[in-house]
N, C-alpha and C positions, 0 to 999 in steps of 0.2 A: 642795222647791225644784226644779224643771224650765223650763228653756231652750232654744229648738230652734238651733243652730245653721244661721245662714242657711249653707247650699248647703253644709258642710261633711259629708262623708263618711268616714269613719274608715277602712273598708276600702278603700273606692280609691284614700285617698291614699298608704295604708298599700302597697296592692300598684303604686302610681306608687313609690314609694321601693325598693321592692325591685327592681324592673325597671331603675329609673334604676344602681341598684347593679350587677346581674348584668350589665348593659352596659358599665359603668363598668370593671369587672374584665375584661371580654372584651377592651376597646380595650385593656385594658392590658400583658394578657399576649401578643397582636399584633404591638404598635411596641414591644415591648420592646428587641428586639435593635436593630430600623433606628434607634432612639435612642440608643442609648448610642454607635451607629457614626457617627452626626453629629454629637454633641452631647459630644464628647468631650474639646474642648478649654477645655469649659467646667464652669464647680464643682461640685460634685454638689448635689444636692438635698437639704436638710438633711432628717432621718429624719423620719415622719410620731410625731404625739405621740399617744399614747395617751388614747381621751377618758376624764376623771374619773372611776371610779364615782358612783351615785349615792347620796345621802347616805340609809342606812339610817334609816328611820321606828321613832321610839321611840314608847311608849306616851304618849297624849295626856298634854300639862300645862295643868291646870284654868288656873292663873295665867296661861299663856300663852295660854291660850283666851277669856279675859275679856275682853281687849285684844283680838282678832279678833272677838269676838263683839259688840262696838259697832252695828256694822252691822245686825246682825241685831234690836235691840232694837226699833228703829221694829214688826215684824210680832209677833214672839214676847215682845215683853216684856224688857225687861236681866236679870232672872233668870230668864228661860226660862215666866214665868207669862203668858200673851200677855192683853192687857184686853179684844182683838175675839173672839169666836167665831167668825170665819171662820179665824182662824188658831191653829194647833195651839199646847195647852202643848207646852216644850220641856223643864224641868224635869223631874227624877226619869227623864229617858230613856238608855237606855244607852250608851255610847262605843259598841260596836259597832253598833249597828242607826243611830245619825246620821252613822257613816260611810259603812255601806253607801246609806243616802238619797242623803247627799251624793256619792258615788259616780256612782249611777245617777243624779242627777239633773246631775251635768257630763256622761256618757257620752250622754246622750239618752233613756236604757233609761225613766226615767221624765219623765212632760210637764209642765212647768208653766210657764210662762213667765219670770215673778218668779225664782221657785227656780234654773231651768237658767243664767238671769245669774249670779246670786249665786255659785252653784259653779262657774259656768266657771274664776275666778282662782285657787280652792282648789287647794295641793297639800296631799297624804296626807298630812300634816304638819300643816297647816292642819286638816285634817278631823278629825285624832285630837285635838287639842288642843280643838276646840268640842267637841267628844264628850264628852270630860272633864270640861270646864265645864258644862256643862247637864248633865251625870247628877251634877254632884254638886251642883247643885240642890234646892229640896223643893218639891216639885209643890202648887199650894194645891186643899186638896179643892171641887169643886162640890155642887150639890144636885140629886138626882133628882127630880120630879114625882111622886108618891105614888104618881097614880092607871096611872100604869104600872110601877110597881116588880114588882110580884109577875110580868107576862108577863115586865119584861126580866132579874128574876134567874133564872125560871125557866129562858129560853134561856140564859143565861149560863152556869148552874151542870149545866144538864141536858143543853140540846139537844132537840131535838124528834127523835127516830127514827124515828119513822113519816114523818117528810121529809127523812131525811139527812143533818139537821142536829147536827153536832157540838156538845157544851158548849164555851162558849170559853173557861171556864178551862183544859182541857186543856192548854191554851199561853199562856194570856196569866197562870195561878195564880187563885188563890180570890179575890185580895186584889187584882188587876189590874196586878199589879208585874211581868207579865211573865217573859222567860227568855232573860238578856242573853247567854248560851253560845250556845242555838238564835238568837238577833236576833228574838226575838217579840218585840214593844214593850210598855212599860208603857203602861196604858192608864187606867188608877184616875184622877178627877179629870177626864180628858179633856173638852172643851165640847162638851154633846150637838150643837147644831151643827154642829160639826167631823168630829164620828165618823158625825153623819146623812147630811151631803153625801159623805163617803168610801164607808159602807156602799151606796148609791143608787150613787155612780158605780162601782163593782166589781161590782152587781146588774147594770149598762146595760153591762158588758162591758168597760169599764175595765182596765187590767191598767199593773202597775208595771214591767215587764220580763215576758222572754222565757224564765226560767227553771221549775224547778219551783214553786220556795220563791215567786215573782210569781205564781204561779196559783191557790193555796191560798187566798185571801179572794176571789177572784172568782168561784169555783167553791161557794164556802161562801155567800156574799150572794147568788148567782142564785137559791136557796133560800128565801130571807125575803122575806116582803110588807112594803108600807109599813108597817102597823101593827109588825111584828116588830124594823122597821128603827129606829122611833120610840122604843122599848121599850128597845132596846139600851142606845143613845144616851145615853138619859135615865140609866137605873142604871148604867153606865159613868160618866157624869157624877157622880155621886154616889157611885160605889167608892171606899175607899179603907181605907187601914191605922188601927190606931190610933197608930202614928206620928208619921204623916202629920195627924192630927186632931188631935194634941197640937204641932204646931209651930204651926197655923193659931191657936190662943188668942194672946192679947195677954198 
């Protein structure tokens, strides 16, 4: 979900308030005395009040995120299983890693248009509560393409070393369930689609933030050609648990 905020700057406004402050505080300490020597006949100025803390962020609640999560049903589906392939399952994803999306995708860090809306209104709060809801989800499995199965489990499970290329269960697990402590994502079921156009845009230089952990798939997909990118995709689409494969029966 990414939004560009028109003409808003975080750090300038940020050092506009600080400045407005250290200002604020200079006049104050100045006319201290020539004030109280004029202004003396009059009431004092009732104490300045102390602002609120802010309300500590509990661990998401699924029920409360269900109700937030209305909104979000038109792209991803009401239980997180989206019906377009353009847009990601949300099911079986972790609390941690849709917060961190939702995060970067209100701060700017990552671009999307759609998305950066959508989180702009979210507080922390907000964010753990979807989080919740969608991981506790069950992701419905897809189906890979045959005739690319064997290149994309190969890379999946192996990696290619003679091009640098990592296994991606290393982090994402055998079964695609990911690693909600690290915030790797569950990926098992994904719409080849979905993880085609992501792998392509992180190959073209893409990057989700300015971080390390944001560099790690765009450093790993500049590596893969379309055919490897296609391959993925496909058997990613069709990972999944047996689980997972036993909820999808009728």
């Amino acid at each position: 979900m990414s939004f560009r905020s028109a003409g808003f700057r975080p750090a300038v406004l940020g050092a506009a308030v600080a400045l407005a402050l250290v200002l604020s505080g200079t006049a104050t300490a100045q006319d201290a005395q020539p004030a109280a020597a004029t202004t003396a006949a009059q009431p004092a100025a009732a104490p300045a009040v102390a602002a609120a803390p802010a309300a500590a962020v509990k661990p998401g609640d699924a029920t409360a995120g269900q109700a937030k999560a209305a909104v979000c049903g038109a792209c991803h589906g009401m239980d997180g299983n989206s019906a377009d392939a353009q847009y990601p399952k949300l099911a079986g994803q972790s609390e941690q890693y849709i917060v961190r999306q939702l995060t970067d995708f209100k701060s700017g860090k990552r671009q999307n248009p759609i998305m950066m809306g959508m989180a702009a209104p979210l507080s922390e709060q907000d964010m753990h509560d979807l989080g919740a809801y969608f991981a506790s989800q069950k992701p419905l499995p897809g189906v890979a393409d045959q005739a690319l199965v064997e290149q994309g489990e190969t890379l999946y499970r192996q990696g290619d070393s003679s091009r640098g290329i990592p296994a991606c269960m290393a982090c994402h697990s055998i079964d695609g369930s990911g690693n909600p402590g690290a915030m790797y994502p569950h990926l098992a079921g994904q719409h080849a689609q979905y993880v085609e156009a992501t792998l392509k845009a992180w190959h073209d230089g893409t990057t989700w933030g300015d971080d390390a952990r944001a560099k790690i798939m765009p450093s790993i997909a500049a590596k893969l050609d379309a055919k490897d990118i296609a391959a993925l995709a496909s058997y990613i689409e069709g990972l999944h648990s047996a689980d997972t494969e036993s909820t999808a029966q009728p």
